[in-house]
DSSP file (Angstrom, degrees, kcal/mol; ACC not computed):
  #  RESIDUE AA STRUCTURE BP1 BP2  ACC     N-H-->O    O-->H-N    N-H-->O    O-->H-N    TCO  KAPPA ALPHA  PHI   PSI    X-CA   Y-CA   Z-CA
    1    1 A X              0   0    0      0, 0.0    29,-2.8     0, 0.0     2,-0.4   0.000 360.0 360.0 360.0 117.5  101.3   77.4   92.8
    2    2 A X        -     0   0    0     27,-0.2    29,-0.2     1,-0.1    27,-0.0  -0.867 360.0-139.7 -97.1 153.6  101.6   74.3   95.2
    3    3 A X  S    S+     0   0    0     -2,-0.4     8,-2.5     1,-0.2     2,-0.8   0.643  88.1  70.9 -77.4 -45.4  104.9   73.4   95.9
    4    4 A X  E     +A   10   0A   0      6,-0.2     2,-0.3     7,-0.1    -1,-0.2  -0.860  66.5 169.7-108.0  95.4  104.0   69.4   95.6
    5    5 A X  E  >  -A    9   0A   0     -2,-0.8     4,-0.7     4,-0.8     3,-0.0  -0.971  29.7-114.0-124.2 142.6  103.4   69.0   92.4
    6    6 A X  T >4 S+     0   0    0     -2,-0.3     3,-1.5     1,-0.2    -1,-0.2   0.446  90.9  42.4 -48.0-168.8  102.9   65.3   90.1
    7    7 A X  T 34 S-     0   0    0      1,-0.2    -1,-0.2     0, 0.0    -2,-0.0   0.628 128.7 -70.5  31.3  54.0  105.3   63.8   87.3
    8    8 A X  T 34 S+     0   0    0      1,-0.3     2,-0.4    -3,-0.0    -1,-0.2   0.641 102.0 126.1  78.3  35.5  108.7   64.7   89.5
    9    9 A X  E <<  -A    5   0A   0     -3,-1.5    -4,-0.8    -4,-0.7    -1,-0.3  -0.837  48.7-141.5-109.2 152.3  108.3   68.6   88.9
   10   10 A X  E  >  -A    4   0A   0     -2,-0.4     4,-0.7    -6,-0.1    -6,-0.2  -0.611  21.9-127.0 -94.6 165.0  108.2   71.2   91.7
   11   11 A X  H  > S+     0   0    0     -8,-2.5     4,-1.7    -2,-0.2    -8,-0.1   0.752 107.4  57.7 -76.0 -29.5  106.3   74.2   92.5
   12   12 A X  H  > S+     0   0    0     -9,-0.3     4,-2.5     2,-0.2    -1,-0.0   0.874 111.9  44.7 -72.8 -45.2  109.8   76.3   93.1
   13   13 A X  H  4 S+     0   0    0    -10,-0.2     5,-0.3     1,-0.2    -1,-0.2   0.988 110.8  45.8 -77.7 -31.9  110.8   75.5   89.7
   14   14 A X  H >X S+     0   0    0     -4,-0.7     4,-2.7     1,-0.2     3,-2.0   0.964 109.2  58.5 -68.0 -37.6  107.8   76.1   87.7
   15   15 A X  H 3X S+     0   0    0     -4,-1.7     4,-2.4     1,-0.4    -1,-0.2   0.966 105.9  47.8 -57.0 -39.5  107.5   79.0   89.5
   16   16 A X  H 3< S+     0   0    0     -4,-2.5    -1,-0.4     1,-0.2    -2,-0.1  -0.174 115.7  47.9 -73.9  35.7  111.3   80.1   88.1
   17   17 A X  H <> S+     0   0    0     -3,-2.0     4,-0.8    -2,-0.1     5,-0.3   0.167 109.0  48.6-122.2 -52.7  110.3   79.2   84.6
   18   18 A X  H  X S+     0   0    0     -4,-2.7     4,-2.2    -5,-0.3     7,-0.2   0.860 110.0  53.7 -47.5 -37.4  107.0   81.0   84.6
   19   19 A X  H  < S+     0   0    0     -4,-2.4     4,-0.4    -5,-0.3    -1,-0.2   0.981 109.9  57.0 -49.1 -67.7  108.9   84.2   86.0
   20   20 A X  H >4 S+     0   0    0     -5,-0.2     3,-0.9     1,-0.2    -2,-0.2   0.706 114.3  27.4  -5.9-109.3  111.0   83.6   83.1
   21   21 A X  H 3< S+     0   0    0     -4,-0.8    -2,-0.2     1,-0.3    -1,-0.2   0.269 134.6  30.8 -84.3 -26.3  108.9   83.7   80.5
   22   22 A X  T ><  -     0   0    0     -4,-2.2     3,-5.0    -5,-0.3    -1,-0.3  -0.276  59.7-179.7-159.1  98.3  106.4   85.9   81.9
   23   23 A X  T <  S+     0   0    0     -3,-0.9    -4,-0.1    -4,-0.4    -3,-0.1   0.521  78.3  58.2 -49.9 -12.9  107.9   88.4   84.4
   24   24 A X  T 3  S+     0   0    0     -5,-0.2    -1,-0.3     2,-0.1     2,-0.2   0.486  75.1 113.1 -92.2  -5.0  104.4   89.9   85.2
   25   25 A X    <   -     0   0    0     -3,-5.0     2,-0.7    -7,-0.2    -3,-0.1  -0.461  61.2-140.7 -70.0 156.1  102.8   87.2   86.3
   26   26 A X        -     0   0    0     -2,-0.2     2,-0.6    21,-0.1    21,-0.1  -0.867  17.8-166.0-115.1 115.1  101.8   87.1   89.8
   27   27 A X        -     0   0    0     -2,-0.7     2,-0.7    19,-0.5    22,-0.6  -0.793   9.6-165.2-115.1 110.8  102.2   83.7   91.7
   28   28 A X  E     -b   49   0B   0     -2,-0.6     2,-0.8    20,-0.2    22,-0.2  -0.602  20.0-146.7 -79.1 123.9  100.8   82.7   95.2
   29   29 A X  E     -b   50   0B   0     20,-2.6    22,-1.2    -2,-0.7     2,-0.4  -0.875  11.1-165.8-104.6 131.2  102.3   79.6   96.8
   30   30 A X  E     +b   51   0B   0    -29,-2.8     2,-0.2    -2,-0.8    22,-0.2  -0.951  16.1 154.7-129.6 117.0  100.8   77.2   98.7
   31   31 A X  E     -b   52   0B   0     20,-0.5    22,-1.5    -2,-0.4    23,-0.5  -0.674  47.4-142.2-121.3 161.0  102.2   74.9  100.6
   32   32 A X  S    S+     0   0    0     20,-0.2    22,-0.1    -2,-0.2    -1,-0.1   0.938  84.4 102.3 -95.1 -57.8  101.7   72.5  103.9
   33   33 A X        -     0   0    0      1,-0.2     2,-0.7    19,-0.1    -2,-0.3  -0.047  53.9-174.8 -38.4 105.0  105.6   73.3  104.4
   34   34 A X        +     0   0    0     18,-0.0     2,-0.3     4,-0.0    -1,-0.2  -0.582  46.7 119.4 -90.5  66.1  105.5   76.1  107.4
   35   35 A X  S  > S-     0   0    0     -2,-0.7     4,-1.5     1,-0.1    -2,-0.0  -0.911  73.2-129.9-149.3 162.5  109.7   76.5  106.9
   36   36 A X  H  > S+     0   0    0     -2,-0.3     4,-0.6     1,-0.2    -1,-0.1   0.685  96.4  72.8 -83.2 -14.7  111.5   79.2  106.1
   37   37 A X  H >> S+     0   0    0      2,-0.3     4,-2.0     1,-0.2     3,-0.6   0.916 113.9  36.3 -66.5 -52.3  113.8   77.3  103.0
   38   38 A X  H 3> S+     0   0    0      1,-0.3     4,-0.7     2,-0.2    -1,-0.2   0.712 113.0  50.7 -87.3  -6.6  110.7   77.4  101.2
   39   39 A X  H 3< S+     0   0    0     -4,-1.5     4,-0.5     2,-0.2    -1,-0.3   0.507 118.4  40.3 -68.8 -35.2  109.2   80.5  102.3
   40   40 A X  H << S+     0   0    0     -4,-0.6    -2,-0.2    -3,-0.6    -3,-0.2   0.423 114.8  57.2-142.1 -29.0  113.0   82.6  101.4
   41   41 A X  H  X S+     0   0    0     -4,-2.0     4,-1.0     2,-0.2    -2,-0.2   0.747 111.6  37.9 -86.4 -35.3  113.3   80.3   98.0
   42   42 A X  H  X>S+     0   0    0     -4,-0.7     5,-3.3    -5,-0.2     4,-0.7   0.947 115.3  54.8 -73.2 -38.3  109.6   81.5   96.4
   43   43 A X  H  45S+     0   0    0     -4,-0.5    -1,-0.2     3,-0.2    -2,-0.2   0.609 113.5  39.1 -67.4 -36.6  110.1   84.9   97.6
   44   44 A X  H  45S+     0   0    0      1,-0.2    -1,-0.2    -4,-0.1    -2,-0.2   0.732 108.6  61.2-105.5 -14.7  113.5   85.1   95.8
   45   45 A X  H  <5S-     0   0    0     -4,-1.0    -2,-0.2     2,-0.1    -1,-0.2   0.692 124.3 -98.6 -80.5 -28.3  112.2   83.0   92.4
   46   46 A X  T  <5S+     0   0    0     -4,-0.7     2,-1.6     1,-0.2   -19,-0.5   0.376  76.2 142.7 133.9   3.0  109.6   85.9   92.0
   47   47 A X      < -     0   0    0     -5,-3.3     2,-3.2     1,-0.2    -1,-0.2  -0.495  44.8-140.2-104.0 121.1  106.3   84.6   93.4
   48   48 A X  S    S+     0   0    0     -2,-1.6    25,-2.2   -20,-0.1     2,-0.2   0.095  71.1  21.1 -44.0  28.2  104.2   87.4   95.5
   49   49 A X  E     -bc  28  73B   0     -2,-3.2   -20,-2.6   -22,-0.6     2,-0.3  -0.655  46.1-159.7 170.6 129.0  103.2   85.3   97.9
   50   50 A X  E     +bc  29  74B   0     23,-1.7    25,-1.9    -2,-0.2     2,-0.3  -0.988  25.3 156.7-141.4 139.5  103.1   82.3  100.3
   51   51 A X  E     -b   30   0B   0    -22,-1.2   -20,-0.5    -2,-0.3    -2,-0.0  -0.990  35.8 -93.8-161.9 132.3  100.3   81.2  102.2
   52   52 A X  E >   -b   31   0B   0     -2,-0.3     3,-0.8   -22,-0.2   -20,-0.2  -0.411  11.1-135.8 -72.4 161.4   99.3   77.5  103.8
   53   53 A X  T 3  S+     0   0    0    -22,-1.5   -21,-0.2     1,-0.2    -1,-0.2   0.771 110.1  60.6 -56.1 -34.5   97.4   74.8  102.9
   54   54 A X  T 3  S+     0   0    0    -23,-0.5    -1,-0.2   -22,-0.1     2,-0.1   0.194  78.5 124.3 -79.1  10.5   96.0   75.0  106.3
   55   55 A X    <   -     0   0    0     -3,-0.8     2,-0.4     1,-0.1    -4,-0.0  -0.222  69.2-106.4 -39.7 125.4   94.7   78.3  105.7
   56   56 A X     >  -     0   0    0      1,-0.1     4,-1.9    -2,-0.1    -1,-0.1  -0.647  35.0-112.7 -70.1 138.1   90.9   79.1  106.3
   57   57 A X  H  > S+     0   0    0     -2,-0.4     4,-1.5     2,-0.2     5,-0.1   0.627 119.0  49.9 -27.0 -28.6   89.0   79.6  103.1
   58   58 A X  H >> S+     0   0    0      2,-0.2     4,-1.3     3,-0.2     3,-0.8   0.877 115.0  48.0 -95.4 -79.3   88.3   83.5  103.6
   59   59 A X  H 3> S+     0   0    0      1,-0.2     4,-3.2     2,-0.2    -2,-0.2   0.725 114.6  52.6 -32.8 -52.1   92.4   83.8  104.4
   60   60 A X  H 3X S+     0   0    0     -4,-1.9     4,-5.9     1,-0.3    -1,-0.2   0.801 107.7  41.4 -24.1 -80.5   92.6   81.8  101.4
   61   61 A X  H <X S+     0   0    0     -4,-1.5     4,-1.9    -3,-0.8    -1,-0.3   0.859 111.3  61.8 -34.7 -61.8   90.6   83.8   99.0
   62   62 A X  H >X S+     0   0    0     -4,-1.3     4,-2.0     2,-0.2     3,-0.8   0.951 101.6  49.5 -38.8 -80.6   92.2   86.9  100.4
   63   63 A X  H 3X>S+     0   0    0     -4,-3.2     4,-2.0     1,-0.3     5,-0.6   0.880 114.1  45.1 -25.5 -75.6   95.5   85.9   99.4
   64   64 A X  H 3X5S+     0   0    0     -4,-5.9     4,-3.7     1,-0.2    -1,-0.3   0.821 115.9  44.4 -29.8 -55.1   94.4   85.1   95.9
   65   65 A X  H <X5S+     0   0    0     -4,-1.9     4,-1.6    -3,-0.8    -2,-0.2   0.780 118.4  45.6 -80.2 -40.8   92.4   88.2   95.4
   66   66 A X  H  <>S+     0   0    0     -4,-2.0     5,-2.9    -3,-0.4     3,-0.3   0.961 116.2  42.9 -69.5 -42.3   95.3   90.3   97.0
   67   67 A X  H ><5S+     0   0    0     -4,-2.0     3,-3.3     3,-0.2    -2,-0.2   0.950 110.1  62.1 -56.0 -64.2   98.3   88.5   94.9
   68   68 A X  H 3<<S+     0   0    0     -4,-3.7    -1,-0.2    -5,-0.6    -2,-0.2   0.869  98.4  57.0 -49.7 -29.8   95.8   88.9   91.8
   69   69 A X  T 3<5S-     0   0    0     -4,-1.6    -1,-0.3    -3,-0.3    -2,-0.2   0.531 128.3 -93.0 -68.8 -16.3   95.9   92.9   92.3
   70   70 A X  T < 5S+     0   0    0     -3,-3.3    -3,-0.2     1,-0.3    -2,-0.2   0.444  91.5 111.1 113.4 -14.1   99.6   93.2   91.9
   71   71 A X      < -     0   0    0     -5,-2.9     2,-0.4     1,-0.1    -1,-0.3  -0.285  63.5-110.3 -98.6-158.9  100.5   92.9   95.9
   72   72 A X        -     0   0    0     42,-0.2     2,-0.3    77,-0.2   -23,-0.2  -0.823  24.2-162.1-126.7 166.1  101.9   90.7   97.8
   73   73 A X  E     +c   49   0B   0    -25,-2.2   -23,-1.7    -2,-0.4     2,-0.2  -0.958   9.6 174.0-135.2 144.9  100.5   88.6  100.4
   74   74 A X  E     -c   50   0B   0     -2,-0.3   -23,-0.2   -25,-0.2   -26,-0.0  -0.941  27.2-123.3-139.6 152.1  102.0   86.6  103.3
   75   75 A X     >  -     0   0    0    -25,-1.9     4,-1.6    -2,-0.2     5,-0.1  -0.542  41.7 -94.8 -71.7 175.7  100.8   84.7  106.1
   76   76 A X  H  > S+     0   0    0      1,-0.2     4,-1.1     2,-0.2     5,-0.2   0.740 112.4  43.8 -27.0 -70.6  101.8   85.5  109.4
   77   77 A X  H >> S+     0   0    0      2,-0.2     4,-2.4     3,-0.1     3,-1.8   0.940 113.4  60.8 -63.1 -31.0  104.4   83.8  110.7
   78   78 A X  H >> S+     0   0    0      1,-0.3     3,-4.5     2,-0.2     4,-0.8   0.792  99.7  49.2 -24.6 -90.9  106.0   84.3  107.5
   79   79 A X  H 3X S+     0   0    0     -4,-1.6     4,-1.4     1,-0.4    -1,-0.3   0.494 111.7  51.4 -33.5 -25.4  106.0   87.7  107.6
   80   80 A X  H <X S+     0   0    0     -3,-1.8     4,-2.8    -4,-1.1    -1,-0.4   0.948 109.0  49.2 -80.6 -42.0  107.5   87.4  111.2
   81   81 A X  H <X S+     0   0    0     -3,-4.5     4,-1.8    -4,-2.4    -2,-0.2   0.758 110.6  54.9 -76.3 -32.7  110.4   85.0  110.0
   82   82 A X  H  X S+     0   0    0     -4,-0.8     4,-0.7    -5,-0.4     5,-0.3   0.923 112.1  43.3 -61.3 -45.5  111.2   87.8  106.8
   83   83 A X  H  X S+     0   0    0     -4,-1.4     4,-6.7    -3,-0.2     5,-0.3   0.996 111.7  54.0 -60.3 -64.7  111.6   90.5  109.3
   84   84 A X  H  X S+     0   0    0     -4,-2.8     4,-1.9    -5,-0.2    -1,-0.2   0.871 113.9  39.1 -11.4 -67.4  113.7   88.3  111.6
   85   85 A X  H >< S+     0   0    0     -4,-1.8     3,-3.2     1,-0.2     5,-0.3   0.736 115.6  55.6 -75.3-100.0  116.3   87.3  108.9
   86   86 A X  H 3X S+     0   0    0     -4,-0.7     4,-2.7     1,-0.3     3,-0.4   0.418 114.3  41.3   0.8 -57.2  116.1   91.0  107.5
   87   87 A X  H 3< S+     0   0    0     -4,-6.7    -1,-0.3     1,-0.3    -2,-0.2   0.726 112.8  53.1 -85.3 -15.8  117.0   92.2  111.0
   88   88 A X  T <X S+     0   0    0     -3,-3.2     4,-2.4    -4,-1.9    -1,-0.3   0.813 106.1  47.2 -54.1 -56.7  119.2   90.0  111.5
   89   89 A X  T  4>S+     0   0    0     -3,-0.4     5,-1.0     1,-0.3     6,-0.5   0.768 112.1  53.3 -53.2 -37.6  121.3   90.5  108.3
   90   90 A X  T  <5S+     0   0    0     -4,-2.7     3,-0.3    -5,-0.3    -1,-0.3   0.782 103.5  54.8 -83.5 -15.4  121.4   94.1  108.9
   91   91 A X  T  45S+     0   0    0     -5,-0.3    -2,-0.2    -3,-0.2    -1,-0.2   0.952 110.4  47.8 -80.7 -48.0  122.6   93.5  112.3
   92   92 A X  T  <5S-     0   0    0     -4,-2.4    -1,-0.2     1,-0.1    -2,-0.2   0.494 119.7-106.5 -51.7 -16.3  125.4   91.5  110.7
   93   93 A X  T   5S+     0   0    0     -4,-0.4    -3,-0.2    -3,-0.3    -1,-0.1   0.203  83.2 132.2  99.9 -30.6  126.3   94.0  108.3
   94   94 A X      < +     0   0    0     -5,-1.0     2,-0.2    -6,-0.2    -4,-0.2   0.704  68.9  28.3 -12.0 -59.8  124.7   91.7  105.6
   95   95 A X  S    S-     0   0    0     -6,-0.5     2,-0.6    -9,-0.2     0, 0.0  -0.438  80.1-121.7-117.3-175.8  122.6   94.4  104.1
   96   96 A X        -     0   0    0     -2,-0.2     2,-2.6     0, 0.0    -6,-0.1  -0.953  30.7-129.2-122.7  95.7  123.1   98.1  103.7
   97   97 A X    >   -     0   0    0     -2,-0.6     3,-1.2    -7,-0.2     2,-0.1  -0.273  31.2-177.9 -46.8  63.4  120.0   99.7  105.4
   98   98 A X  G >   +     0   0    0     -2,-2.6     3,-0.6     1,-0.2     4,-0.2   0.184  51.9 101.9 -61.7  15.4  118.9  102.2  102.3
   99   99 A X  G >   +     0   0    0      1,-0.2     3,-1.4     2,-0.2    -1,-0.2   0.773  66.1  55.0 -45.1 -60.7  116.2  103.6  104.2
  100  100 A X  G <  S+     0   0    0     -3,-1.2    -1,-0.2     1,-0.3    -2,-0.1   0.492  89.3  73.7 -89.6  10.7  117.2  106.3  105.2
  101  101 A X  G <  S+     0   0    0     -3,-0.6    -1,-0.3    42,-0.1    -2,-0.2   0.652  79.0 100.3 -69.2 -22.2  118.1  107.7  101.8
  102  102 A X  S <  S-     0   0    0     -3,-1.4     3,-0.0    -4,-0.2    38,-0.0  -0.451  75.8-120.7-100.1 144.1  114.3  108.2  101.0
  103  103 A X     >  -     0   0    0      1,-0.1     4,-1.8     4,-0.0     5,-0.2  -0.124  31.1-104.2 -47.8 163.4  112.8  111.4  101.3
  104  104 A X  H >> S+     0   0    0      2,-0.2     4,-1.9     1,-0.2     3,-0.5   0.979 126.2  47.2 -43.7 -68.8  109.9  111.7  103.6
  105  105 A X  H 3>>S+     0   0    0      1,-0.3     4,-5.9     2,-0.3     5,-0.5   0.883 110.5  53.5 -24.1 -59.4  107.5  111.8  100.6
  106  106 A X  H 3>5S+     0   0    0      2,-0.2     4,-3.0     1,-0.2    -1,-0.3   0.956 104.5  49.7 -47.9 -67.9  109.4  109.0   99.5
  107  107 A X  H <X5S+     0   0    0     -4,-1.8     4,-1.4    -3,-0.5    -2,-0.3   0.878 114.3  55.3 -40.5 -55.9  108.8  106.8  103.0
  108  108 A X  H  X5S+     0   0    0     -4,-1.9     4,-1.3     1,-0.2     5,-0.3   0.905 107.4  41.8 -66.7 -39.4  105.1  107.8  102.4
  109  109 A X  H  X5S+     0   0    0     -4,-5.9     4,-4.2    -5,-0.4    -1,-0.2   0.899 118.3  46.7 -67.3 -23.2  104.6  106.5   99.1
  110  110 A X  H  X<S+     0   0    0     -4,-3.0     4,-1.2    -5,-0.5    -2,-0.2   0.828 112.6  48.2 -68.7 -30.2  106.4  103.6   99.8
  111  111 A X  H  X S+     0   0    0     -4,-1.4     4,-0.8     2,-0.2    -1,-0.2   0.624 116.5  40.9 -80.8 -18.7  104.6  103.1  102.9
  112  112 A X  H  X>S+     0   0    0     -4,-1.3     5,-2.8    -5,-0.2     4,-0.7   0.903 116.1  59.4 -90.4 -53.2  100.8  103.7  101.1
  113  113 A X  H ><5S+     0   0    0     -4,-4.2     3,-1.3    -5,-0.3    -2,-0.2   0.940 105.2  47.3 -34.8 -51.6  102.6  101.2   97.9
  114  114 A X  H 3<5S+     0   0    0     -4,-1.2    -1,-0.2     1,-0.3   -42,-0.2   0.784 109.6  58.3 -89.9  -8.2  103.1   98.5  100.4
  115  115 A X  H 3<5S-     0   0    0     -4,-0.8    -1,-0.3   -44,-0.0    -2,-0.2   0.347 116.9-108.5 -64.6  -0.3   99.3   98.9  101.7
  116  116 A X  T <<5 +     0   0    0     -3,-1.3    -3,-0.2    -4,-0.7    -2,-0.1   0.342  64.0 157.1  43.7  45.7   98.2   98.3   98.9
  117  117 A X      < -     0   0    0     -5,-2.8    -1,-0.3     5,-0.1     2,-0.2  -0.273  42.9-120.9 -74.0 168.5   97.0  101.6   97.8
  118  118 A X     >  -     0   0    0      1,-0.2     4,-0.5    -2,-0.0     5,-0.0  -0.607  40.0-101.0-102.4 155.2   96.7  102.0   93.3
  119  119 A X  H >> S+     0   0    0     -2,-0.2     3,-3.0     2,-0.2     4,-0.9   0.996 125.6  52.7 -29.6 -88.3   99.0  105.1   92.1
  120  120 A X  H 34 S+     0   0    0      1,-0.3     4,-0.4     2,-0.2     5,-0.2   0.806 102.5  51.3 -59.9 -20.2   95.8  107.0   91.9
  121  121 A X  H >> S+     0   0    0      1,-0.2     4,-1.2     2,-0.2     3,-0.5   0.830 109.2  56.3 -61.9 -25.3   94.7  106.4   95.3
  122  122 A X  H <X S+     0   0    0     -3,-3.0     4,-1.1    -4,-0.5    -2,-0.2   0.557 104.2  55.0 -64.8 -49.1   98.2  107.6   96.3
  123  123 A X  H 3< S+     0   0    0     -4,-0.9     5,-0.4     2,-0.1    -1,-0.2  -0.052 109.5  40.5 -87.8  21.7   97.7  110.7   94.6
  124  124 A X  H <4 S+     0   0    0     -3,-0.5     3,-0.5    -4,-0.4    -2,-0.2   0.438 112.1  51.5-105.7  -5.2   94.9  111.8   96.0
  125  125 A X  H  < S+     0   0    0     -4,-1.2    -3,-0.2     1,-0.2    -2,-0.1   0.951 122.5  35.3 -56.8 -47.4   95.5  110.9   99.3
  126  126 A X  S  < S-     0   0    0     -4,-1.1    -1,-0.2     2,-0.1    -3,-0.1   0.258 109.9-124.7 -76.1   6.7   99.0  112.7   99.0
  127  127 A X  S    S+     0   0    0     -3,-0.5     2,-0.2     1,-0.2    -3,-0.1   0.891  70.9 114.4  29.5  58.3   97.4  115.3   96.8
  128  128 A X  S    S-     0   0    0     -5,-0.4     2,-0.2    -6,-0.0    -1,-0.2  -0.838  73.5 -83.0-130.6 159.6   99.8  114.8   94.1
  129  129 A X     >  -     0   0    0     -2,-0.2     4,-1.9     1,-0.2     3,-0.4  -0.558  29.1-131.7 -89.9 159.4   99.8  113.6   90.5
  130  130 A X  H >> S+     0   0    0      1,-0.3     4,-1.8    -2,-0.2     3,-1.0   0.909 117.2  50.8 -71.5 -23.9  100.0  109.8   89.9
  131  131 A X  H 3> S+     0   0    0      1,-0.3     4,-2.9     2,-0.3    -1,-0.3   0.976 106.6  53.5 -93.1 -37.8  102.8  110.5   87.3
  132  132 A X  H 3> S+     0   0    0     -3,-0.4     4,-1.6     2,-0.2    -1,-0.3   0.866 113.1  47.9 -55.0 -32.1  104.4  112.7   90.5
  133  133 A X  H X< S+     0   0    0     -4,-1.9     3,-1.8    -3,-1.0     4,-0.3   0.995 114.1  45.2 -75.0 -77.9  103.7  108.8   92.4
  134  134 A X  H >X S+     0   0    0     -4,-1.8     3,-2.4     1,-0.3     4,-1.4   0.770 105.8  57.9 -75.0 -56.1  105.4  107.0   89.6
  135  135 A X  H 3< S+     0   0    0     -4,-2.9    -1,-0.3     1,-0.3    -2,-0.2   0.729 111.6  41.9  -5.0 -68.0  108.0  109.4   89.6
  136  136 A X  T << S+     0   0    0     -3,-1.8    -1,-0.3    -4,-1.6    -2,-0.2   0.249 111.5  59.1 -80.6   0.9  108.7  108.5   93.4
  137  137 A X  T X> S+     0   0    0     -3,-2.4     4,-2.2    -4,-0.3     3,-1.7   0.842  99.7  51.4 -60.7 -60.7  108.3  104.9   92.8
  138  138 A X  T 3< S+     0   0    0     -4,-1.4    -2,-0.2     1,-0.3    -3,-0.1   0.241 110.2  49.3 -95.3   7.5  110.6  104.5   90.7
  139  139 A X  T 3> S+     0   0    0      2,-0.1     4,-2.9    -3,-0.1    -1,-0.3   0.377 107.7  50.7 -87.9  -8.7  113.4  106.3   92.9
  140  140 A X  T <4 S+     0   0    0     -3,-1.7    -2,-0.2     2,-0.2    -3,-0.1   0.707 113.0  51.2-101.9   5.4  112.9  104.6   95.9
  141  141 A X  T  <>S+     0   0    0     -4,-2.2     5,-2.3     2,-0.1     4,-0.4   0.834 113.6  43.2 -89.4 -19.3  113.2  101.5   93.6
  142  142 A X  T >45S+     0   0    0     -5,-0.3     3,-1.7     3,-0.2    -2,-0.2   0.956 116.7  46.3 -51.9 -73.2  116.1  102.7   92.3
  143  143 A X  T 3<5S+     0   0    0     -4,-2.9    -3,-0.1     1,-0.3    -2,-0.1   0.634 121.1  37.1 -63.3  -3.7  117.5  103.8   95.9
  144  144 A X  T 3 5S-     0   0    0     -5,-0.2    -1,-0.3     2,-0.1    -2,-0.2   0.416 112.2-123.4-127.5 -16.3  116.5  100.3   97.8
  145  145 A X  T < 5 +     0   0    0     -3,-1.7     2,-0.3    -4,-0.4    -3,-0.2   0.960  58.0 159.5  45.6  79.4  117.7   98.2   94.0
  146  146 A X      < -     0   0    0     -5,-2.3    -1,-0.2     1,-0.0    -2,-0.1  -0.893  32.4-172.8-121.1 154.1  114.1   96.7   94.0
  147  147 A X        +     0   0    0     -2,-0.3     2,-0.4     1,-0.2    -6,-0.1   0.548  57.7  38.1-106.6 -22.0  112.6   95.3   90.9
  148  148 A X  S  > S-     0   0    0      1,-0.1     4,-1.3    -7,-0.1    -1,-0.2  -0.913  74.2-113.6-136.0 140.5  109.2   94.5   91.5
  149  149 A X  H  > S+     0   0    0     -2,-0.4     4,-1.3     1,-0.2   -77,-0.2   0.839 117.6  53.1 -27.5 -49.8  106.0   95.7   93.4
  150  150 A X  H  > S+     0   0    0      1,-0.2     4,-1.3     2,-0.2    -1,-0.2   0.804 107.1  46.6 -77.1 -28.2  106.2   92.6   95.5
  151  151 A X  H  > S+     0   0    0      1,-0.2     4,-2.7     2,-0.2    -1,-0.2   0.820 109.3  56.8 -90.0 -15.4  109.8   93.1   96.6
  152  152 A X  H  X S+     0   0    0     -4,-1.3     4,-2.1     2,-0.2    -1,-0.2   0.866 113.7  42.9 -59.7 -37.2  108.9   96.9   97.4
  153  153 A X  H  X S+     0   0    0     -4,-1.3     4,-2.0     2,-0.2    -2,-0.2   0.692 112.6  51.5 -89.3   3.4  106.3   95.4   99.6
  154  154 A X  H  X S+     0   0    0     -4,-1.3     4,-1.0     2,-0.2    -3,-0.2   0.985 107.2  51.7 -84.1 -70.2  108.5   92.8  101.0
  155  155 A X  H  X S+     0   0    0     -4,-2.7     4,-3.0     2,-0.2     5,-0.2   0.845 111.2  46.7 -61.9 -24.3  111.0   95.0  101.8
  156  156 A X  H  <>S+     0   0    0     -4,-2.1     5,-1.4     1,-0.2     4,-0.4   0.986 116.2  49.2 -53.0 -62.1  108.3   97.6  103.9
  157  157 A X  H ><5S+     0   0    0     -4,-2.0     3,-1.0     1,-0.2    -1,-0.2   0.763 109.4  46.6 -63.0 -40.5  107.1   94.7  105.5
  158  158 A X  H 3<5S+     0   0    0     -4,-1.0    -1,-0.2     1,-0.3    -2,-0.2   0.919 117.1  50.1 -60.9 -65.1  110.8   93.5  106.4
  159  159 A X  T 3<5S-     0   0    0     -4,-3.0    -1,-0.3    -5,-0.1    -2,-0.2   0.498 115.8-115.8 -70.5   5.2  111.2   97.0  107.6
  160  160 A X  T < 5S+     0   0    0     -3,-1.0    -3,-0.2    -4,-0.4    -2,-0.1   0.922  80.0 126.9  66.6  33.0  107.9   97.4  109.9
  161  161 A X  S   <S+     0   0    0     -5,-1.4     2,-0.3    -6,-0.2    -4,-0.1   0.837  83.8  14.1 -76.9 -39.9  106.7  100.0  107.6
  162  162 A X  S    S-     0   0    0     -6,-0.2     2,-0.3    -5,-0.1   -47,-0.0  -0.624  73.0-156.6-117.7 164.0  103.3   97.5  107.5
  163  163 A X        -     0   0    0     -2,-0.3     2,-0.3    -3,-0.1    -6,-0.1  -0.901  39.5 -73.2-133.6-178.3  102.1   94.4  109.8
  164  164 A X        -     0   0    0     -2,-0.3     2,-0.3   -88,-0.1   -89,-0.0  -0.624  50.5-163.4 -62.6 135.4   99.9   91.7  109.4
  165  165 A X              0   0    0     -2,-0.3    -3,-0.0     1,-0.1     0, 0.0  -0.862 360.0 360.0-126.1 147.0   96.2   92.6  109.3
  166  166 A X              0   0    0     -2,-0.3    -1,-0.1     0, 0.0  -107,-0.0   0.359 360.0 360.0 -94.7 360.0   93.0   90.5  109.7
């Protein structure tokens, strides 16, 4: 989705109407805008990703391919600027740090989810059954009040569960 888009429409709003109307789609944004407004506004409209125009072609590609799997992708300083405000907020009080509600088991699936491991990769790493992985997905989205794949991996990344990788 680019952000600057013709006939006086935007990229943040089509993206909120696509979400709409179909909540499984997965949307990379790309923008020339390195700022954080738009970075914290896509992120919160639903789209799994933000990435620059000024982006090398292999980053590029990556991004799609990863965003096209179900994760979520961000470029680098992003990722730095998510943590930031995160760590920030929590410092404040903002947020309620649910973290430490999760079982270990839990912390590990969450940690393998935001790596972009499949359920069954996930259960055989952990030697467990995927339904035993969906099971524990679906508390520590419960316990963290996440909705989405991408906002499970948003928050790991927020929380330094993951970095950036090349």
């Amino acid at each position: 989705m680019d952000l600057s888009m013709p006939h006086g429409k935007d990229g943040l709003s089509a993206t909120s109407e696509i979400k709409k109307q179909f909540p499984d789609t997965n949307i990379l944004i790309l923008t020339m805008h390195d700022d954080e407004e738009y970075l914290f506004r896509g992120i919160e409209l639903g789209a799994s990703g933000c990435i620059l125009k000024n982006a090398p072609h292999e980053e590029l590609t990556k991004a799609i391919r990863q965003v096209a799997r179900g994760d979520a992708y961000l470029y680098p300083s992003a990722t730095k600027r998510l943590m930031d405000d995160y760590l920030t907020k929590l410092k404040q009080g903002g947020l309620v740090d649910s973290y430490r509600n999760l079982t270990d088991r839990e912390r590990e699936v969450l940690a393998l989810v935001a790596k972009g491991y499949a359920n069954k990769d996930i259960a055989a790493k952990l030697v467990i059954s995927v339904k035993t992985v969906e099971t524990h997905k679906a508390h520590i989205m419960e316990k963290l009040q996440l909705k989405t794949r991408p906002e499970l991996v948003e928050y790991a990344w927020k929380k330094g569960l993951i970095g950036y990788t090349s």
